[in-house]
N, C-alpha and C positions, 0 to 999 in steps of 0.2 A: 492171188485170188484164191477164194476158198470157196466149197459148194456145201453146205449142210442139207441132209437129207434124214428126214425124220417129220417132227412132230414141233411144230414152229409155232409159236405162240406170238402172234403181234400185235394183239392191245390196240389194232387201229380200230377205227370207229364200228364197225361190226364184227370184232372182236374171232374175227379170224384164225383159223386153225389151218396153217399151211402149213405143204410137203418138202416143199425146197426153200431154199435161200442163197443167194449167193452174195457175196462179199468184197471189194475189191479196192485195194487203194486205202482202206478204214471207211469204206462207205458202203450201202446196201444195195444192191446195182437190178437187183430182184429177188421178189419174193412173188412166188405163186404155187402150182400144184405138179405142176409138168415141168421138168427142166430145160430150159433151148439147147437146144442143138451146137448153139456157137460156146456152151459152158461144160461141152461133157468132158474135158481136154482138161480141166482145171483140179485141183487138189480136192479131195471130199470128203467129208465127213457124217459116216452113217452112225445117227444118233440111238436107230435103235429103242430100248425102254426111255430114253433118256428124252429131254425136253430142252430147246432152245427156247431164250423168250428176252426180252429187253431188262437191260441192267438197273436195279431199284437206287429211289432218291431217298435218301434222311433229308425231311423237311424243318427240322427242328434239332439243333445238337449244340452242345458249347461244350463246342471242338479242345480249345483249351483245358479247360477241367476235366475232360472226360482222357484227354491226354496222360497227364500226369496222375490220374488216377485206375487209369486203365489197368493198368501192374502194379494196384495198389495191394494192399491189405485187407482181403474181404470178409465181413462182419455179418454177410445177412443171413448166413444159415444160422450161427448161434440163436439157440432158443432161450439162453436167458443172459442178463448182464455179467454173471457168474464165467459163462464160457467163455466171453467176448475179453473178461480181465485175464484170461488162462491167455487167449490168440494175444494179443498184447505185451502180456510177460514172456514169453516165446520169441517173440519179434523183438522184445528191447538185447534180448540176449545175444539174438544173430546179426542184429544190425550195425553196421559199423556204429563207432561210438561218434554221437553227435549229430548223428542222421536221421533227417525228422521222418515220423510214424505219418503216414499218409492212409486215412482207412478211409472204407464206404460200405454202407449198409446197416449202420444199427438204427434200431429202432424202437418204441414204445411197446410195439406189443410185442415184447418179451416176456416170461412166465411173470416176473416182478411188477410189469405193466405201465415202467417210465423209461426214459431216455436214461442212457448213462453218464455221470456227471465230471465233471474233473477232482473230484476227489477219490471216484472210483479208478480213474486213469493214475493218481497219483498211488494207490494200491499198487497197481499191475507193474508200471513203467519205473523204474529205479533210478536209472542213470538221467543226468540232466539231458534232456533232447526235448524239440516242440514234439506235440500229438494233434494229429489234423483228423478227428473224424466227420464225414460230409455222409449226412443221417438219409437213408434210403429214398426219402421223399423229394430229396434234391433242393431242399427251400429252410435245411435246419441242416445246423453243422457245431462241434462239440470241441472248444478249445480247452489244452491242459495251461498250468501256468505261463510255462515259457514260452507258449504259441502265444498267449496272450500279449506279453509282455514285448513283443517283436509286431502286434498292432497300433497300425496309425492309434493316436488319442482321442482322435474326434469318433473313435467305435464308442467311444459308451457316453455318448451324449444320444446315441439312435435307439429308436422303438426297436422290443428286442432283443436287448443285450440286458445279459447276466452272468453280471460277473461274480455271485456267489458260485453258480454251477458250471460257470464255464459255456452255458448250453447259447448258442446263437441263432433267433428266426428273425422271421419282417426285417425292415431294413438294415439291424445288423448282421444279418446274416451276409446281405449282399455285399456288406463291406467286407464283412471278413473271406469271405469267399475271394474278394477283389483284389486282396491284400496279400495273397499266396505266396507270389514271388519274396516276399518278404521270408519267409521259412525255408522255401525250398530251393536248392540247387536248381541253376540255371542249366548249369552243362547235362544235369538228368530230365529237366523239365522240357530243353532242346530236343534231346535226343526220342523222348519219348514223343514228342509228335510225327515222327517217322515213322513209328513203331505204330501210331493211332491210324494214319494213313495208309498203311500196308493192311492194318485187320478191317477196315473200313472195304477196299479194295476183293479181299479175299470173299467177305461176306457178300460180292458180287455186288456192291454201291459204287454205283456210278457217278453220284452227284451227292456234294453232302454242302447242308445248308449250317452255315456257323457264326452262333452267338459271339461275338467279337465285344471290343472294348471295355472289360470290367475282366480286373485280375493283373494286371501289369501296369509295371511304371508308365505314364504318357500313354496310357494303350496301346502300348508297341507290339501288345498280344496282334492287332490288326492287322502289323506291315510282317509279323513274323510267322502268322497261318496264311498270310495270301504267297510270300514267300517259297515258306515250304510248299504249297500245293504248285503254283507254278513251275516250282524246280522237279518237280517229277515229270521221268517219263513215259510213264503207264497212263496218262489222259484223262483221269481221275478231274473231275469237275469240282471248281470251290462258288458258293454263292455266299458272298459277307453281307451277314445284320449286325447294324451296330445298334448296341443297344443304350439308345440312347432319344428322345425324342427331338435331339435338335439337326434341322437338315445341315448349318454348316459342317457338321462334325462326321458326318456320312460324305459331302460333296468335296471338299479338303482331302478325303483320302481316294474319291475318284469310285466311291463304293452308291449305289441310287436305294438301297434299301434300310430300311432301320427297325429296330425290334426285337424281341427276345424277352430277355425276361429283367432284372434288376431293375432300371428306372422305368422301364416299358411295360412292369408288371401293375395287375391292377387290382390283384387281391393274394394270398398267399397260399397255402395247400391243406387239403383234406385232413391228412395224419395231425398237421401242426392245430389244427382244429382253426386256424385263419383265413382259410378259403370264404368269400362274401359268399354267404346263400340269404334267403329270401324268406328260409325260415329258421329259427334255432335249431340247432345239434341237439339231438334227443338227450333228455335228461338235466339240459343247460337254458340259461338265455343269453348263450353269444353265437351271434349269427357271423361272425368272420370280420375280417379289415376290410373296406375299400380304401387304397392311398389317397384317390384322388375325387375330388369331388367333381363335379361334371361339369362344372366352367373354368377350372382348372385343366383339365383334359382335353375338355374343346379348345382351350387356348394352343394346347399343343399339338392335336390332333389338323387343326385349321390349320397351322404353318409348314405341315409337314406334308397335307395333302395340296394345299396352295404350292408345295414346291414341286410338285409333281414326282412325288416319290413313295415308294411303298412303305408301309408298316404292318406290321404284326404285334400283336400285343397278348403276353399271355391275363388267362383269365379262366378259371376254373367253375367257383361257383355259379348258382344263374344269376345272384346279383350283381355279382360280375363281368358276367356276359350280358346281360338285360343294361347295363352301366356301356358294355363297349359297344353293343349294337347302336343305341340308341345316341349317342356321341358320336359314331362314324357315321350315322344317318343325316346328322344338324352340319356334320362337315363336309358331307358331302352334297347335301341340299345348299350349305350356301356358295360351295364352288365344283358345281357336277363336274365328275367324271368318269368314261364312257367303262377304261377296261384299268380302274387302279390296281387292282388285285389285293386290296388289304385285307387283313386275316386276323383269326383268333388263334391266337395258339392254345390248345386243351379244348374249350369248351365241351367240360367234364359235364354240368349241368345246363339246360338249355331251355328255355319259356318259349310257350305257343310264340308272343309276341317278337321273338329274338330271334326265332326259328324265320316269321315272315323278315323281318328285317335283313336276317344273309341270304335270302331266297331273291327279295324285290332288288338291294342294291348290290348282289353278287360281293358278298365278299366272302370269303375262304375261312377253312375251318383246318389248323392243322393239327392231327391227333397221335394219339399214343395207342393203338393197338395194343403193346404190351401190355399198358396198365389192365387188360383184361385177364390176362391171366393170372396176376397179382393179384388183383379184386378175389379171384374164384381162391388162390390162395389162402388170402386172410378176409373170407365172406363176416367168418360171424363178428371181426374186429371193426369190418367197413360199416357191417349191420347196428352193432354196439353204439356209434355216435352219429351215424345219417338215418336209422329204420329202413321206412321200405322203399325211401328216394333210393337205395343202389338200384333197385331194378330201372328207373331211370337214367341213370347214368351212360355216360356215352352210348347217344345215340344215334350209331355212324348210318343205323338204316334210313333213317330219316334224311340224313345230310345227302344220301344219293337218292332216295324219290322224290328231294326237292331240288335236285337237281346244281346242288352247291357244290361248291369246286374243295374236296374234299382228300387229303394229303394224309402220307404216315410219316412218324418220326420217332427216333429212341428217348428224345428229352437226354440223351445221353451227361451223362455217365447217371441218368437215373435207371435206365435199363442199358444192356449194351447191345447196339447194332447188331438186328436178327432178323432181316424183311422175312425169312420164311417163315419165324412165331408169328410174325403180324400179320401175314396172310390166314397163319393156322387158326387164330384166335377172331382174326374175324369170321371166318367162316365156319367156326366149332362155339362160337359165345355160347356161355352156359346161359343166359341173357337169351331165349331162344329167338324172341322177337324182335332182337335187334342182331340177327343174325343179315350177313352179307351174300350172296353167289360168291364161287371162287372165280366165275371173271371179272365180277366188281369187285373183289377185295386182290384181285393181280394189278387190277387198272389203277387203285385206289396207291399200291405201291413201287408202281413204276408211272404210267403216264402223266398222271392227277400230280406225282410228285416235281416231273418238269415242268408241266404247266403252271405251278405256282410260283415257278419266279422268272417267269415266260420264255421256258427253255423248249415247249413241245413241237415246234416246228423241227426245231435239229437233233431231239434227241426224246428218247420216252415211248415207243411206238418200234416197229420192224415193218419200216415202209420203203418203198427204194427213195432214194435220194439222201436218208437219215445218214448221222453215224452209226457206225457200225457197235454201237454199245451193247454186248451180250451178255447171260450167262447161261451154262447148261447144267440143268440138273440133274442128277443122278436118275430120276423118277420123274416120270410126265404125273404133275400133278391132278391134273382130270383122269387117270388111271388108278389111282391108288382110293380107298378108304379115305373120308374125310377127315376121321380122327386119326390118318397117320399123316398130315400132311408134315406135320412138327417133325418127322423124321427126313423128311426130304433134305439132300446137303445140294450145295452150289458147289458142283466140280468141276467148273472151269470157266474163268471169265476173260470178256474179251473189251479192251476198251480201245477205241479207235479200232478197230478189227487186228489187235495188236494181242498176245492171250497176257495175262498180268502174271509178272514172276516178281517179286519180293527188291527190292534194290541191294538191300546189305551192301551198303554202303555208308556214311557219318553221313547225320544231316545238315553241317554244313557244306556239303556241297551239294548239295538239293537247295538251302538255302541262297548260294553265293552266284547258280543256274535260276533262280527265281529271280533273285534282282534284276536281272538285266531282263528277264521274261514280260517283259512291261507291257505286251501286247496282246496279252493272254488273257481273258474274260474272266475275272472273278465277281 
């Protein structure tokens, strides 16, 4: 049993600022102002400047990719193609020989102002080895020769692929993305989802929501993240989307949700200039890709909701999102119901019309906080091909005055798991009118986050009877400067009322403890 005394942040419905808390068993046994008399006997912990408050949910991640590129090779500070062939030529010389380059983060707006190509890789990289770079936006990714040549054949029959530049968006992207295992070491690719799950942990996430099925042979990616997450014993919560729109392929693996992004997506990204909007990109007349046309999508939307199971579906521009609102509105007019919880994932741009449609049929919006401070980053590059639509852009104020069930997530590995940037950035948007309160952008990253895959009765909140999912922060965040909230760290997390220390251990025995963990909620 443990007593916490300080400054208690519980996110329950009037958003509560308690004195005590106590803990017992990995359960919350009370939370009030005054401690009982039958608890002064027990262990305590005076918090002090410091802040208790419930453990944050990534509602959106693919968990795999983000894995094996976690400890990649990072390319996003380079400021031109120039510096990023110097990072490259460096890397080919330290790495063992044979060992494929796994990067993340270049990008177009570099000084030169395109992607870099495989023939610039073939400059940098000497030795024969594959070159993986997966382009900042998370939806474009940049193969050298031998990466290529080690992709399924059916890549360059898809919208997409070029294979003079090597450069890969829209559907071949997803393949190639899909095709990883094919490049890289399994026994590194193992091991680093232990490594994902321990930093996942540390950054006080409690619950992490993961893109499954695309990237492994048979999608075995599926049975080997539910796996390793079962096999840990820090309590660490796994929720699987398979991204996929057909319900046998979610029900077969015992999984009720589907969604993500590859077949699930419904238009492509801003940077790639393929994101569907409603009006052309300044200066051009291409208004982005929709994949699928709308009785195409109600076909697959109708059998997924007939099956009584969730979907999310990413979708950035507003033709995008004006395309998925008004498709989960015809499927679910022709088979209501009451609490499905289906979602957008991004809904970067958003129409009056689209706006009513997640308001009347409650469906969920789940977002990228981080993309705000990138935005503020590269303003005049986001300015250069949208105008003055950025000031429209994620408009998470709106998603809470209407009252939509509204969730954060890293997109990871397009950004990397940081709920405290995502609190700071909503409530610092340079965006001033789509500014959040810091209890609605705390709620928006921890409560809002279980509730979207209907976890908020057991966890997301600091009420008694919950688990005991915590972290404490260095700095009570209603105490400090808004503009230092970014500095605030998570110094100590508690899952199950258990505090999280690191395993160091191999993860196949994390893995070989998951098998048999059959009984455990993913």
């Amino acid at each position: 049993m443990r007593v916490f005394l300080g400054t208690i942040i519980t996110v329950d419905r009037q958003n509560s600022i308690r004195h005590c808390l106590v803990e017992d068993q990995g359960r919350i046994v009370f939370v009030g102002d005054e401690l009982p008399e039958s608890y002064t006997g027990a262990e305590k912990i005076e918090l002090g400047e410091r802040a208790l408050m419930p453990a944050f949910a990534d509602t959106h991640s693919h968990f795999a990719s983000f894995a094996m590129l976690a400890t990649t090779i990072k390319l996003d500070k380079a400021k031109t193609n120039g510096e990023i062939k110097e990072i490259l030529a460096e890397a080919d010389r330290e790495y063992p020989k044979g060992k494929t380059l796994l990067c993340f983060g270049a990008t177009p707006k570099v000084r030169e102002g395109s992607l870099i190509t495989k023939q610039d890789i073939a400059h940098a990289v000497k030795s024969r080895r594959a070159v993986v770079i997966l382009c900042g936006d998370g939806h474009t990714c940049v193969l050298n020769d031998v990466a290529l040549s080690r992709m399924p054949r059916s890549l360059a029959a898809l919208r997409g692929y070029h294979a003079d530049t090597g450069i890969m968006s829209q559907e071949a992207f997803y393949k190639a993305a899909g095709s990883l295992l094919r490049i890289v070491s399994i026994k590194d690719g193992l091991q680093a989802f232990q490594d994902a799950v321990d930093l996942y942990a540390e950054r006080g996430v409690g619950l992490v929501c993961a893109e499954c099925a695309q990237g492994f042979p048979l999608d075995i990616d599926v049975e080997l993240v539910k796996w390793v997450f079962r096999g840990q014993n820090s309590g660490i919560q796994l929720r699987l989307f398979i991204q996929s729109f057909d319900p046998r392929k979610a029900k077969c693996r015992g999984v009720s949700r589907l969604g993500g992004c590859f077949e699930t997506a419904l238009d492509g990204s801003l940077t790639s200039m393929d994101a569907a909007l409603n009006l052309p990109y300044e200066g051009t007349d291409k208004k982005g890709v929709l994949f699928y046309t709308d009785d195409q999508l109600f076909e697959r939307l109708d059998k997924v909701n007939r099956a009584g199971m969730q979907i999310q579906m990413h979708a950035i521009g507003d033709a995008a999102v004006d395309q998925a609102t008004r498709v989960l509105k015809r499927a679910l007019d022709a088979y209501p119901r009451e609490d499905h919880r289906h979602g957008i994932i991004h809904g970067t741009f958003v129409s009056p019309e689209s706006m009513k449609i997640l308001k009347e049929y409650k469906v969920q919006v789940v977002g990228q906080p981080a993309f705000i401070g990138l935005s503020e980053q590269n303003y005049e590059f986001m300015h250069s091909f949208l105008g003055d639509r950025v000031f429209a852009a994620e408009p998470h104020n709106q998603f809470i005055e209407q009252g939509i069930l509204f969730s954060a997530s890293s997109d990871a590995p397009v950004t990397t798991p940081d709920p405290i940037s995502w609190i700071h950035w909503m409530v610092n948007n340079p965006n001033v009118p789509h500014r959040l309160s810091l209890h609605d952008a705390i709620r928006v990253c921890t409560f809002n986050g279980y509730a979207s895959t209907f976890d908020e009765k057991e966890r997301g909140s600091l009420e008694t009877g919950k688990t005991a999912d915590m972290v404490i922060l260095n700095k009570d965040p209603f105490r400090v400067p808004k503009s230092d909230i970014k500095d605030i760290k998570v110094e100590q997390v508690f899952l199950g009322g258990k505090p999280f220390v690191r395993s160091g251990e191999s993860v196949i025995r994390a893995i070989l403890r998951g098998i048999g963990r059959k009984h455990i909620k993913v």
